[in-house]
N, C-alpha and C positions, 0 to 999 in steps of 0.2 A: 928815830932816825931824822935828821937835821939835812935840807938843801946846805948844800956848800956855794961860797961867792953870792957877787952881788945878784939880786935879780931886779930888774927894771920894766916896770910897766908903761908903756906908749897908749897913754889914756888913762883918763880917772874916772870913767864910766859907774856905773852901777854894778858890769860884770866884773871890772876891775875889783870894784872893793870888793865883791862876793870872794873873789878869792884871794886877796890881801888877808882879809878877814879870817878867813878860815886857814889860811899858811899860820899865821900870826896865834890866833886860837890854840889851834892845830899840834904848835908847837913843832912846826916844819921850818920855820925860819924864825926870826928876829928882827925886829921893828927896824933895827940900824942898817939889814941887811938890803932892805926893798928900798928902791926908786919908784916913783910916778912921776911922768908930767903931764900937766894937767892944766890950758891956757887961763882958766877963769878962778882969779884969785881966793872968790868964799871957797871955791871946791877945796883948792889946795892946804886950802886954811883948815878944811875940815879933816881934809886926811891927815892931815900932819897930830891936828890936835887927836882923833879918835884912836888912829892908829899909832901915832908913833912915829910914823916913814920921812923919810924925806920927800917933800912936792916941790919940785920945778917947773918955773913955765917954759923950758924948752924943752923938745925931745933929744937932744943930743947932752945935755947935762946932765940927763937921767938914766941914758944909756949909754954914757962914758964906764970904760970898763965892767960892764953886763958880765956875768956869766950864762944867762938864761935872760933872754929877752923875749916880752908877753906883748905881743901887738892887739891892739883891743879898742882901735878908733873903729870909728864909721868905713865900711868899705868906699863910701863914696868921697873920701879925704884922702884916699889908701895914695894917691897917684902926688900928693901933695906932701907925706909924709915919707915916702921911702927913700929920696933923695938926701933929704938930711941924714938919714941914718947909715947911709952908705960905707961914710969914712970913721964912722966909732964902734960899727958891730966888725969884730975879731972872727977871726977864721973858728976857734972854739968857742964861740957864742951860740948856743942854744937858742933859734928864735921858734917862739910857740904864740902861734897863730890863732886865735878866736872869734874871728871873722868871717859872716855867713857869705860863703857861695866867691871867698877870694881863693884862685887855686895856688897850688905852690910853685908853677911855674913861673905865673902873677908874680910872686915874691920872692924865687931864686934870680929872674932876671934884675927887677928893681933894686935888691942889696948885694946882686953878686955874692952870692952867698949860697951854700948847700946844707947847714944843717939845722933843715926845717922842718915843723913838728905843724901839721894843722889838726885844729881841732872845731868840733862845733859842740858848744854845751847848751842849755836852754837855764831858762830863766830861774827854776825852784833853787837853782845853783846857789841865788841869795838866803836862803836858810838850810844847806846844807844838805837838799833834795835832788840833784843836779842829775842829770842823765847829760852823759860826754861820750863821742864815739870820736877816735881822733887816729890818724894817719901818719907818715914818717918815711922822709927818703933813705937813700941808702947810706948818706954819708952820716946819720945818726945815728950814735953808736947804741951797744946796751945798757950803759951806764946813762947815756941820754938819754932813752928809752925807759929807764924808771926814777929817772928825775921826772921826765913827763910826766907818769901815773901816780907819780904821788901830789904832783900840784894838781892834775885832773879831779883825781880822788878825794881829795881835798874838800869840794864840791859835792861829792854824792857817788853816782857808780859811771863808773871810767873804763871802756874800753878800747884795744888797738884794731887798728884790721888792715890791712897792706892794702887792698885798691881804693886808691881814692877819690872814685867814684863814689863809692857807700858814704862819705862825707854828703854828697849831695842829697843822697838817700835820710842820711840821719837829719840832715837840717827841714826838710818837708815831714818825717816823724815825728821824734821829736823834739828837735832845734821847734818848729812851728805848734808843735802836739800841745804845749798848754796854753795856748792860745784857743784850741778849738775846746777844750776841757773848760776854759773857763767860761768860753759862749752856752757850750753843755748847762754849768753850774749858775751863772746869770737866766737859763730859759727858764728848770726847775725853779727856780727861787722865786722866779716869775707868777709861774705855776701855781706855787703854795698858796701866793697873794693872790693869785683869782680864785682859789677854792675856798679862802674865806681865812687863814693865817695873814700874822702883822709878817714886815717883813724880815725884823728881826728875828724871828719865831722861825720860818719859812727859809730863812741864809743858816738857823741853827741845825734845821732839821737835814733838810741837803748837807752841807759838808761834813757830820758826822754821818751821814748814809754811803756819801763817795768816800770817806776815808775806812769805815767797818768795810766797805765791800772788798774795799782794794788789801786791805788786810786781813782779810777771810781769802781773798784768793792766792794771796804770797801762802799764808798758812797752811791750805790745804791742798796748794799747786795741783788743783783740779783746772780743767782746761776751763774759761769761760763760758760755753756753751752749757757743759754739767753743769754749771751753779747755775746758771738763770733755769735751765729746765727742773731742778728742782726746786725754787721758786716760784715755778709757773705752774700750779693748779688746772687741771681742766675746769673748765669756764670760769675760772678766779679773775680775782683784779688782775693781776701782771701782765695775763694770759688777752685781757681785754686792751689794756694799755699798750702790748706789746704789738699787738696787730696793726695798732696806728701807725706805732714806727715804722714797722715793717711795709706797711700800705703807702705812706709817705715819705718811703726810700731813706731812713736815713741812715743805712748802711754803707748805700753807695754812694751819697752826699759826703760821707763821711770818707770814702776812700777818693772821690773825686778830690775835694780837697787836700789831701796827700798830694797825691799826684801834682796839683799844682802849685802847691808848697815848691814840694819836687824841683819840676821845672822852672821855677820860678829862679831857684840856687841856681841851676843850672844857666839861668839866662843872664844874673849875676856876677857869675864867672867870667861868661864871655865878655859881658861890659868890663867887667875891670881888665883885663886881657886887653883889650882894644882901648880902653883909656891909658894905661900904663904903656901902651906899645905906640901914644899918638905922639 
């Protein structure tokens, strides 16, 4: 199945092409089919040449006749950007939103506009590992509704949920969750090297350990608690290791963290709210 009409991306980001890339791949669209604008000429250059697409330096040349338009700047340009776009985004324009902690009020008031899709995806999105949790008013139909999950899905795994709340929730998850994965994977590796591993040896050993684990537990959808306790030996190695963690909190470091992911979207929101509304 094939998106129909143009789609236009408002940014040539990294996430952009993540999903350029994978529509394109995917075989969900056609190279002739995508816009980006993108102000910095190598960028453009490079989209044009890897992809195919067309790259403009302005935002209204790329979202002239949209069918789906993918907003994907910086939130803190967001106030800078939605006035141009005002007079070329169409009452049946699709705008889908990938912007941490911008709400859709933020962006039905700025384009006058109601059919809008927010989403938050994270980062693995660029090799096709993506976790997307993403929201929708009501004037989005059902037919928008799975033009959305297939450019989401595109990315990796994509879900909807009606409050859009849980949007702020998923961005402190995991909109921010590989970030803390990768401090996880930089400590171990760390580790390896103080125990007497090069560090090439020590970067090999870690990520095939997090990638078997994570795969041992899709596989056997045993809850995480049963696989580390069978793992953990009485007075074994795990069983020793594991009490430092536990001794040095980093359970709750770990959800503290969240939390302020969390509210951090949250606090996000309200700035662009109050910059959009000055």
């Amino acid at each position: 199945m094939q998106l129909n009409g143009k789609i236009a991306f408002i940014g040539g980001g990294a996430m952009a092409e993540a999903i350029i890339k994978r529509l394109i791949l995917g075989g969900l669209a056609r190279a002739e089919q995508v816009s980006v604008s993108e102000p910095i000429p190598a960028r453009r250059d490079y989209l044009t040449t890897e992809y195919g697409v067309v790259a403009e330096a302005e935002n209204q040349a790329a979202a002239t006749d949209a069918s789906i338009l993918v907003l994907a700047v910086k939130p803190q340009v967001l106030d800078k950007v939605l006035p141009g776009l005002v007079d070329v985004v169409q009452p049946k324009t699709l705008v889908i939103s990938i912007m941490a902690g911008v709400r859709i009020s933020t962006l039905r008031r700025g384009l006058g506009h109601e059919r809008i899709v927010r989403s938050m995806p994270n980062t693995p999105a660029q090799v096709g590992q993506g976790m997307t949790v993403w929201t929708a008013t009501s004037a989005v139909t059902d037919d928008d509704k799975g033009q959305a999950q297939m450019i989401l899905e595109a990315m990796g795994d994509a879900f909807f949920i009606e409050d859009e709340h849980a949007i702020d929730l998923a961005t402190g998850l995991s909109g921010s969750g590989p970030g803390f994965v990768f401090l996880l994977v930089e400590a171990l590796i760390d580790a390896g090297v103080h125990i007497g591993f090069n560090r090439v040896q020590a970067q090999r050993m870690v990520l095939q350990t997090i990638e078997g684990s994570i795969g041992l537990l899709r596989e056997s959808r045993a809850h995480p608690a049963d696989l580390r306790n069978r793992v953990t030996s009485p007075g074994g190695t795990t069983a020793a290791g594991t009490l430092v963690l536990e001794q040095r909190g980093i359970r709750a470091t770990l959800i503290e963290a969240v939390v302020a992911a969390t509210a951090r979207s949250e606090e996000l929101g309200d700035l662009s709210e109050r910059t959009e509304g000055s």
